[in-house]
Short mmCIF file of the C-alpha atoms (twelve columns), coordinates in Angstrom:
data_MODEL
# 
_entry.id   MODEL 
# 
loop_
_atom_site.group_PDB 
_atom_site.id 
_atom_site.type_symbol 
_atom_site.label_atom_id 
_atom_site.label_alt_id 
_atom_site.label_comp_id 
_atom_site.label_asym_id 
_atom_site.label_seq_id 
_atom_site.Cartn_x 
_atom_site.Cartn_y 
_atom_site.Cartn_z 
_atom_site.pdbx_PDB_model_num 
ATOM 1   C CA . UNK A 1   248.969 66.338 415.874 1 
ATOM 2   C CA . UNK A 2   249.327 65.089 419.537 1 
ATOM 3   C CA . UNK A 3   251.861 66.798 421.392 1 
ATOM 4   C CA . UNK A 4   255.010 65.027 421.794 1 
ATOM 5   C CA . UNK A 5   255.614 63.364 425.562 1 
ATOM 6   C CA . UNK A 6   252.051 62.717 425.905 1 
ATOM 7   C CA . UNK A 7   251.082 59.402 427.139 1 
ATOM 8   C CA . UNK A 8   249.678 58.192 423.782 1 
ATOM 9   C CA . UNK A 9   252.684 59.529 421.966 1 
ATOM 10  C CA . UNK A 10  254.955 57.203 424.098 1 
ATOM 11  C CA . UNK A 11  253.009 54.600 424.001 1 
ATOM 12  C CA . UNK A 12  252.638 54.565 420.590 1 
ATOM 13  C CA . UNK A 13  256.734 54.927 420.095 1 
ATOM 14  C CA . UNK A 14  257.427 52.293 422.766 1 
ATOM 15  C CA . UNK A 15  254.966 49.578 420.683 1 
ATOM 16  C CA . UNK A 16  255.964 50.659 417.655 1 
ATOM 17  C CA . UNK A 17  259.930 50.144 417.904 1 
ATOM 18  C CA . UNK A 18  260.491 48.282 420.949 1 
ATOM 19  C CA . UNK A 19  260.255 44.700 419.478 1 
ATOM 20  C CA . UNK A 20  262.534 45.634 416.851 1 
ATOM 21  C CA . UNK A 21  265.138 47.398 419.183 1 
ATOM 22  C CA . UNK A 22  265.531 44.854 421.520 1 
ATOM 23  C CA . UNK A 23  265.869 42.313 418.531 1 
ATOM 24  C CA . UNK A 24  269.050 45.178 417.413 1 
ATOM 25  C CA . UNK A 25  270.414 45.228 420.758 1 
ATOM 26  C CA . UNK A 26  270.680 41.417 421.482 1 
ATOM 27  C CA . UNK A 27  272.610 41.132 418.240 1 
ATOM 28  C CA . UNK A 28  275.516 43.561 419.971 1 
ATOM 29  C CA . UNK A 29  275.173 42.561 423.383 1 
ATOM 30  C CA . UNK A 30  275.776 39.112 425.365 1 
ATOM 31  C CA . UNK A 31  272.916 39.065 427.466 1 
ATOM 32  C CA . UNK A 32  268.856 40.159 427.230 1 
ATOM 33  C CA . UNK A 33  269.086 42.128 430.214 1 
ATOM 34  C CA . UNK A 34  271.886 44.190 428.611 1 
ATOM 35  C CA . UNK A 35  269.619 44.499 425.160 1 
ATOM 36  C CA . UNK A 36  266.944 45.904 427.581 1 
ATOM 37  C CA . UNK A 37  268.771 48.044 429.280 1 
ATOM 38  C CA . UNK A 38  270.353 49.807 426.073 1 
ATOM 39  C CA . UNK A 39  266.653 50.215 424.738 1 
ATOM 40  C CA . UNK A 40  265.464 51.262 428.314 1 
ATOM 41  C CA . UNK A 41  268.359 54.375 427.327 1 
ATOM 42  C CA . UNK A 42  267.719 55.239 424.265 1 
ATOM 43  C CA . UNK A 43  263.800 55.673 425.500 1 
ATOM 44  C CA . UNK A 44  264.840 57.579 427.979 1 
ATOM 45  C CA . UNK A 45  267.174 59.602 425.845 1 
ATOM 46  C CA . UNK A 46  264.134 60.557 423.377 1 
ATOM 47  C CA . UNK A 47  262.564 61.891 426.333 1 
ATOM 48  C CA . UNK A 48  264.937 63.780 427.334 1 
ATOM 49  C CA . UNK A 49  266.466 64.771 424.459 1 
ATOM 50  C CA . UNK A 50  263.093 65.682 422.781 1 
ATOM 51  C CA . UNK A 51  264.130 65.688 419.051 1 
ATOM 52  C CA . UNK A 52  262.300 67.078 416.594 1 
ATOM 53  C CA . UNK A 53  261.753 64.584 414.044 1 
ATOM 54  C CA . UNK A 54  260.822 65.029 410.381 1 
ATOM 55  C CA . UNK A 55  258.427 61.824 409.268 1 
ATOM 56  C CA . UNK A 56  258.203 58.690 411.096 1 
ATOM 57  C CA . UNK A 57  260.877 57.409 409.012 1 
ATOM 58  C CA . UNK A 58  263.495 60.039 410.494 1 
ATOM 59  C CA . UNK A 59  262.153 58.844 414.634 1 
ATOM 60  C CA . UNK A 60  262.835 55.530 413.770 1 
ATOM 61  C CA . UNK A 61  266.686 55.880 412.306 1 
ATOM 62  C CA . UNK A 62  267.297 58.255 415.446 1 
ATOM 63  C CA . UNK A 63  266.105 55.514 417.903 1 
ATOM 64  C CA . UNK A 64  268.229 52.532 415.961 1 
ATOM 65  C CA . UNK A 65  271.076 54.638 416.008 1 
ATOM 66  C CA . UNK A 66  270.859 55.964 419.237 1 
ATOM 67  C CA . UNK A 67  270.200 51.951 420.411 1 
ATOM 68  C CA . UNK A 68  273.184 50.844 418.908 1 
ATOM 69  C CA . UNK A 69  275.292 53.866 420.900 1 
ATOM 70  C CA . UNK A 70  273.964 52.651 423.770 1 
ATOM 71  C CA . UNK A 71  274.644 48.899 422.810 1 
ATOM 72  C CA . UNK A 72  278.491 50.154 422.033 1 
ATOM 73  C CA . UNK A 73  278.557 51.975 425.758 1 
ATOM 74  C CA . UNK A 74  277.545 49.309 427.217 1 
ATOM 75  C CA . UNK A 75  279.226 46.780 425.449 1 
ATOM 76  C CA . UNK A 76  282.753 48.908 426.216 1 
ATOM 77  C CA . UNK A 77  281.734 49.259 429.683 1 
ATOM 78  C CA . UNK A 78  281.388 45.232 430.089 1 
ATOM 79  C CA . UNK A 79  284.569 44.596 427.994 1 
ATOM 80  C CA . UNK A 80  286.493 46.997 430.548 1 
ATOM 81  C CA . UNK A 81  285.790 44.889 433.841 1 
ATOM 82  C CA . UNK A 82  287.693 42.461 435.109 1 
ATOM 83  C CA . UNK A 83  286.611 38.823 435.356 1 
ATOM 84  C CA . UNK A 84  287.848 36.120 437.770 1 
ATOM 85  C CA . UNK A 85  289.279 32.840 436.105 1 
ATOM 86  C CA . UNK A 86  286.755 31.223 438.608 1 
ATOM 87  C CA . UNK A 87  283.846 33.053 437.668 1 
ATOM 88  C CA . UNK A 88  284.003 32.175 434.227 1 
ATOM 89  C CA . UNK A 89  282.177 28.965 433.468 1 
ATOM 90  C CA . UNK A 90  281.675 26.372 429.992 1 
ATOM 91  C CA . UNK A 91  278.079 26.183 428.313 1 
ATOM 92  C CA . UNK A 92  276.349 24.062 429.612 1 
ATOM 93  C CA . UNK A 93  275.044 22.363 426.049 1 
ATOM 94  C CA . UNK A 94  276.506 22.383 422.530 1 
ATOM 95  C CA . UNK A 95  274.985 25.949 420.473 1 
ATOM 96  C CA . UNK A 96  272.066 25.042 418.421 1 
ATOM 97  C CA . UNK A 97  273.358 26.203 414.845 1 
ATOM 98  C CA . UNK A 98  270.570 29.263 415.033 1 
ATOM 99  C CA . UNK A 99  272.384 29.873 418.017 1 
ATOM 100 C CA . UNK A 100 275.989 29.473 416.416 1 
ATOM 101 C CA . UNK A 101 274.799 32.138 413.727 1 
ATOM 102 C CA . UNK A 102 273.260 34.395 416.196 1 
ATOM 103 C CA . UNK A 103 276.620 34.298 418.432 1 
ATOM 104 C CA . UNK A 104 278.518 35.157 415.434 1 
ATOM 105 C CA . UNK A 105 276.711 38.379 414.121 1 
ATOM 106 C CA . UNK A 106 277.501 39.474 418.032 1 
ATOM 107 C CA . UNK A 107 281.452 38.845 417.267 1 
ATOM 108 C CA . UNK A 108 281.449 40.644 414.616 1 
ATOM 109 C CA . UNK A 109 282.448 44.687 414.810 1 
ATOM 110 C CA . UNK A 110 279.282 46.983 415.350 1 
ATOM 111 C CA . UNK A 111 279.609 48.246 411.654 1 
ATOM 112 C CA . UNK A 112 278.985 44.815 410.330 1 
ATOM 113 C CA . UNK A 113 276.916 43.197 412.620 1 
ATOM 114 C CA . UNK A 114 274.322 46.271 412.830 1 
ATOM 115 C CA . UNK A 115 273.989 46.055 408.482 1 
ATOM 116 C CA . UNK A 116 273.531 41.957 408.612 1 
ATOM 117 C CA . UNK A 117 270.954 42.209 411.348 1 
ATOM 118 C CA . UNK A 118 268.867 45.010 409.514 1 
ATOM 119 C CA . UNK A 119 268.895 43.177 406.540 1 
ATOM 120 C CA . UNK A 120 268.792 39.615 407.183 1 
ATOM 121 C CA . UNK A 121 266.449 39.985 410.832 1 
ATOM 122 C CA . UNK A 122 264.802 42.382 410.088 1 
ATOM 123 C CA . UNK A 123 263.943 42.867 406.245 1 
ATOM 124 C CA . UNK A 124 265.412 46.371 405.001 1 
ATOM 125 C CA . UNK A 125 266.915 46.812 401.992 1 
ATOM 126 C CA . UNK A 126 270.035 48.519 401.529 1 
ATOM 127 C CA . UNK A 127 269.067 51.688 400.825 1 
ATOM 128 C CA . UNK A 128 266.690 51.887 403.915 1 
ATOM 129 C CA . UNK A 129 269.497 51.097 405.920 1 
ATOM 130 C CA . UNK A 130 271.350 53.745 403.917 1 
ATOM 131 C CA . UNK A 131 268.612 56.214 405.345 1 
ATOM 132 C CA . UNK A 132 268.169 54.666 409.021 1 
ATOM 133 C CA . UNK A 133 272.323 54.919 409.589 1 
ATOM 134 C CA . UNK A 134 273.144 57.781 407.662 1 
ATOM 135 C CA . UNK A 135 275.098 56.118 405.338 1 
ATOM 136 C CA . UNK A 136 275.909 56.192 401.820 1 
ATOM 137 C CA . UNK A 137 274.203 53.008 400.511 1 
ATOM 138 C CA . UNK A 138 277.448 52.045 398.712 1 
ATOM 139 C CA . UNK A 139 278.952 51.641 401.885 1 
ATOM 140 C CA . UNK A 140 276.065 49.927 403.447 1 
ATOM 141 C CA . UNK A 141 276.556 47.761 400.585 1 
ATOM 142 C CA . UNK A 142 280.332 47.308 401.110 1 
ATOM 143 C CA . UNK A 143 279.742 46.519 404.676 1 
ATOM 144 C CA . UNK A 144 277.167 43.718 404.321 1 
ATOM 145 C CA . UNK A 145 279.432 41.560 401.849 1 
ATOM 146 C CA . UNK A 146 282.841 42.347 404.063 1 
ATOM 147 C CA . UNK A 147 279.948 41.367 407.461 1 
ATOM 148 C CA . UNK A 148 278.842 38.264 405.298 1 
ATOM 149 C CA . UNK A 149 282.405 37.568 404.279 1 
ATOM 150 C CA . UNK A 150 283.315 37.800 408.049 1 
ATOM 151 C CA . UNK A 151 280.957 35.500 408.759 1 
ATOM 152 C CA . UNK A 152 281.581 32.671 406.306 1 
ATOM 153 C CA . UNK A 153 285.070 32.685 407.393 1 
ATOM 154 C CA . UNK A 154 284.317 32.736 411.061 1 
ATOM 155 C CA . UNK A 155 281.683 29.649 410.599 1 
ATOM 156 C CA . UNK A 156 284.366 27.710 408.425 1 
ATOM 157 C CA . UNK A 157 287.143 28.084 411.712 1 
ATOM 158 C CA . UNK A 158 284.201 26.614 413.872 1 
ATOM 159 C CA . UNK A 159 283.267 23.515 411.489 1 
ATOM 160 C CA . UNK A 160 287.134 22.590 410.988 1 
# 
């Protein structure tokens, strides 16, 4: 067993989940270099923090959720600032419609958009989000159709 906080643990840790983070955090946040920045925390947390983990399966649900409490702080933090009329500007182009989709996952609330994006982007199943979140898989369950419902209704209001 390699020591935890050696170079090859990190590096392993950092390759293993950092894709897949970063693909979490762009689904709560408005811009990449806030998606970065929450993984760049929750990284840095681990290291800190130094948990003691039980399987591989148990370091990987501490570093989504930890992500995704970093996503929220950030997130919060943006929401609370203050923007000029002047600074804020149109798109430039209409949204592709992977782009529409993507955009609404972000508007939906965390509990929602964090269940569509584990299952739909990246391919868990309900009960292994169940075990990543620390949820009952009922209410995973319950929050993927409401999420889904969300969606559909949010989609309709942008075709009509």
């Amino acid at each position: 067993m390699v020591p935890f906080g050696t170079d090859e643990t990190i590096r392993r840790i950092v390759s293993a989940y950092s894709g897949m983070l970063l693909r979490l955090a762009c689904t709560r946040l408005d811009s990449t270099a806030d998606a970065e920045d929450a993984v760049q925390e929750a990284f840095l947390r681990l290291l800190t923090a130094r948990p003691v983990f039980r399987d591989p399966e148990h370091e990987k649900a501490w570093l989504i959720r930890t992500t995704l409490q970093r996503a929220s702080d950030i997130r919060r933090r943006a929401e609370q600032r203050n923007i000029p009329l002047e600074d804020i500007t149109e798109p430039m182009a209409p949204e592709s419609p992977g782009e529409e989709l993507r955009s609404a996952v972000q508007a939906l609330p965390e509990k929602y958009g964090a269940v569509i994006h584990l299952h739909y982007y990246e391919g868990y199943s309900i009960k292994e989000i169940a075990k990543l979140l620390g949820l009952p898989a009922a209410t995973v369950g319950t929050r993927l159709a409401r999420g889904r419902e969300r969606l559909r209704q949010m989609l309709k209001e942008d075709v009509v």
